[in-house]
N, C-alpha and C positions, 0 to 999 in steps of 0.2 A: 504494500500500500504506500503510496505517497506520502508525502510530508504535508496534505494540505488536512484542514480541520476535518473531524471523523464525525461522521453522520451520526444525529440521537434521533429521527425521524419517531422511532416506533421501539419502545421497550416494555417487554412481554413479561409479564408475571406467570412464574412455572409451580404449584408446589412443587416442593423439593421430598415429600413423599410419592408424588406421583409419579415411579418410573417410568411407564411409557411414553408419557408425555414428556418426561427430559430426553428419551431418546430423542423423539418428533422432534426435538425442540432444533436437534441438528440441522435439520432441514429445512426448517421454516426464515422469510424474506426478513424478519424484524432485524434491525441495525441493533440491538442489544438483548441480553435476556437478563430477568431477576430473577435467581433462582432464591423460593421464599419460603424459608425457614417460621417465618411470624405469623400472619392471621389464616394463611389459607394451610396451615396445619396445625392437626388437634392435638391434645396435648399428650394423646397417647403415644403418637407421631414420631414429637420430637428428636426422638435420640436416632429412631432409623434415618429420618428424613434428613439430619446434617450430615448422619457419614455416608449416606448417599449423593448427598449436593458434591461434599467433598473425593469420593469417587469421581463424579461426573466434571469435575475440575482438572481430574488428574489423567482421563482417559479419554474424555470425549472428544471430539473434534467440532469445534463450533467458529472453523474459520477465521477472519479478522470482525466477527462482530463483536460489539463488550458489552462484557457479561460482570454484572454484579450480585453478592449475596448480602438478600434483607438479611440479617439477624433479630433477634429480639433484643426489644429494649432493656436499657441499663434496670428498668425498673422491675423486672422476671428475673426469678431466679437460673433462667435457662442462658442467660449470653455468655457466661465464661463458659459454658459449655462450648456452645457455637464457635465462639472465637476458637478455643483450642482445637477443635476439629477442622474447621475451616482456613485459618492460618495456617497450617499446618501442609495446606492444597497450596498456598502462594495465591492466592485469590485475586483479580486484577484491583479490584475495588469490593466496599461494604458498603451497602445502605445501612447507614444508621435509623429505626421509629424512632418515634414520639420523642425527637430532640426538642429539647425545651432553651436550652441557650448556648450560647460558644462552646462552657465547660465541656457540655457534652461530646462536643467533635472533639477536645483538648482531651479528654479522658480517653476517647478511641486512640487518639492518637498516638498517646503517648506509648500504649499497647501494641500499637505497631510498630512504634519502634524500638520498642524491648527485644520484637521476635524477629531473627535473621529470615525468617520464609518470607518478611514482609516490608521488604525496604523499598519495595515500588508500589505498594497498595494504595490505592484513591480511596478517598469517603465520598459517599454523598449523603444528603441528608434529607430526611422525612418533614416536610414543613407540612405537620397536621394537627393543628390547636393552637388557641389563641397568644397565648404564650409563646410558640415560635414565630408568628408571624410576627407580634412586638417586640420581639427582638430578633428580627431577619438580619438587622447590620452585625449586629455581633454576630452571629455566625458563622457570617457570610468571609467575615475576615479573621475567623476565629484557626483557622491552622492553612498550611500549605499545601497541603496534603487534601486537603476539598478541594474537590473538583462540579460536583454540581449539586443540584436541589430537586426532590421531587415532593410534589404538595400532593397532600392524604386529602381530599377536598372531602370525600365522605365523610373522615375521622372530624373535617372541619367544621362541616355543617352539623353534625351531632354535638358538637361543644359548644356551637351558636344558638343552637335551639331552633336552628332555620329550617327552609324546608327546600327540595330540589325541585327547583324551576328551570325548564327549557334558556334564557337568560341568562342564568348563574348567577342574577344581579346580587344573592346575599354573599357571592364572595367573592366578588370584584374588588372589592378594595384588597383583601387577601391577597388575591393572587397579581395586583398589582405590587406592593410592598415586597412580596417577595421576589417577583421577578425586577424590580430596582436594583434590590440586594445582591441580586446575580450579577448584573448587569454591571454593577458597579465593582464587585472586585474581578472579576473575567468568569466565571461560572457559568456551566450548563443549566438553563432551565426546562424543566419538565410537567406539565399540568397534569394535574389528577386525570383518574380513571373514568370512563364513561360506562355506564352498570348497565344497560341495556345493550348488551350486545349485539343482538340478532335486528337493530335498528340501526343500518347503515344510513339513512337520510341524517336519524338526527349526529349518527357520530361525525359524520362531514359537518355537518352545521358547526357544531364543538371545535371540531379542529380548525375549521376556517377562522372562527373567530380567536383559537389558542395563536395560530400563526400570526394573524394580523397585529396581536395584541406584542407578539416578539418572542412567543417560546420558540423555544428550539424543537420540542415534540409534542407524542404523547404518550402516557402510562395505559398498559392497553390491560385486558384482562382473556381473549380470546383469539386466537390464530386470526379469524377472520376480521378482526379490527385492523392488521395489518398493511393492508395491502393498501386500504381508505389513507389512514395517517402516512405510510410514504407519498405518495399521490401528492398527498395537500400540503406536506412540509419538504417537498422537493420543489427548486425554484423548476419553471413553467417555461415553456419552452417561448414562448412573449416575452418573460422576464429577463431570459438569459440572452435574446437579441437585442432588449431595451439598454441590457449593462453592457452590451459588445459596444453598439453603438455609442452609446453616453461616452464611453471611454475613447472610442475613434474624436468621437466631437472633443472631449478636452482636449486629447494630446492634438490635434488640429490646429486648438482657437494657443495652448501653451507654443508651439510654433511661431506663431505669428505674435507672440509676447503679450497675449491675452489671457488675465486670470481667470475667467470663465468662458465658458461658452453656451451657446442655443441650440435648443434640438428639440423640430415639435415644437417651437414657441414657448418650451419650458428652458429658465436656466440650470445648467449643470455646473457646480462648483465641485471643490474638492473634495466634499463627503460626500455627493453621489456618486464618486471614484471608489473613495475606499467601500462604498456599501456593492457597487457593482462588481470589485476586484472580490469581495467576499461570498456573494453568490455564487460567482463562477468557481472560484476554490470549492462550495459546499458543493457544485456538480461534478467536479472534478473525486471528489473523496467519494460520492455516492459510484461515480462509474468504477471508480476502483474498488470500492465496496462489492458491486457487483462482476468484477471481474474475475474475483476472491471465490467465485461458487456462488453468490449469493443472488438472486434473484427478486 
């Protein structure tokens, strides 16, 4: 794969007790997978489902997508379990639940780097409750080692006392605040799950509006949500002539010793360059994504 940004279009929630499905999981189009250790396993589960995740880390073959494991939160008595088995695989990244402020990533952290299997492992983190959204900034620049954020918006709207509306208006400000916080130290953002799966109209609706808004994907929960969310978080074959061209027009009007230029009677300045040079890199890592086996 190239050196340019790696595709988050579409990351698939696996239990990590459901064998079959972590094999499938090989095969399937998502630019990442979570294999999940926390709510979508019981608690009878737990102990096969880690050293299973951890198996499937150490033998599987899931190409250049990335792949992370939920653990359970600091607040179960089950994550130093998790960690020890799963650090153990070299794990690319952990999703941290129910992070409540900095400390928390500072606490993972500090754990990975106690353990030699884990000296390249990313965090990311579970922004799901009112408390992590209030304190998004600190998080957000709470260790090195985060790499992005993904919002429990279920978990959200249950601590709201809200209700799920086609809209999402009760957590708009939410998923604003934290995707600032991404944005602001360099971080992946990732929007919550859409729970109807077998409703591709409304998960296009969702993701159109996750994209517009500046996430970088979506948390899926179904194979078939996949294919929807690459589609809508891949730039558009319009978009990627609009940034060819914008860039022919500045480097043109920079020629003739002009700071901007016209194109379509709209002005193009130097940060429609860098947003046009970055599309084209995220099509660039998507082709090479799929040149990788990945379809």
């Amino acid at each position: 794969m190239s050196k340019t940004a790696r595709p988050f279009r579409s990351l698939l929630y696996i239990p990590g007790s459901k064998k079959r499905a972590l094999e499938k999981a090989q095969t399937l189009p998502a630019d990442g997978i979570i294999f999940d250790l926390e709510d979508a396993v019981g608690v009878d589960e737990k102990d096969s489902a880690r050293q299973q995740v951890a198996d499937v880390l150490t033998n599987f073959d899931f190409g250049n997508r990335s792949l992370m494991v939920r653990v359970n939160g600091f607040e179960t008595n089950w994550i130093n379990d998790d960690l020890d088995i799963i650090c153990a695989a070299a794990p690319a990244a952990i999703l941290l639940p129910k992070v409540r402020w900095g400390a928390d990533i500072v606490r993972l952290s500090e754990y990975l780097d106690a353990n030699p299997n884990t000296a390249e492992t990313r965090i990311w983190a579970m922004m799901e409750s009112p408390l992590s959204v209030l304190n998004a900034q600190e998080i957000a620049a709470s260790s090195p080692r985060l790499q992005g954020m993904v919002l429990g918006t279920n978990d959200l709207i249950k601590d709201l006392n809200a209700r799920h509306t086609a809209s999402r208006a009760p957590v708009h400000t939410s998923m604003e605040i934290c995707l600032l916080a991404a944005r602001a130290y360099g971080l992946i953002c990732i929007n919550g799950v859409y729970n109807a799966f077998r409703d591709g109209d409304g998960l296009r609706r969702m993701c159109q509006q996750d994209r517009d808004m500046g996430y970088d994907g979506k948390s899926l929960i179904h194979p078939s949500q996949i294919e929807i969310a690459n589609e809508i978080f891949a730039p558009s074959k319009d978009d990627l002539e609009l940034a060819k061209r914008q860039i022919a027009a500045f480097e043109q009007a920079r020629s003739q010793g002009q700071g901007i230029a016209v194109l379509d009677g709209s002005i193009v300045e130097y940060l429609h360059i860098v947003a046009a040079k970055s599309l084209l890199a995220k099509a660039e890592a998507i082709v090479d994504l799929n040149s990788d086996g990945i379809t």
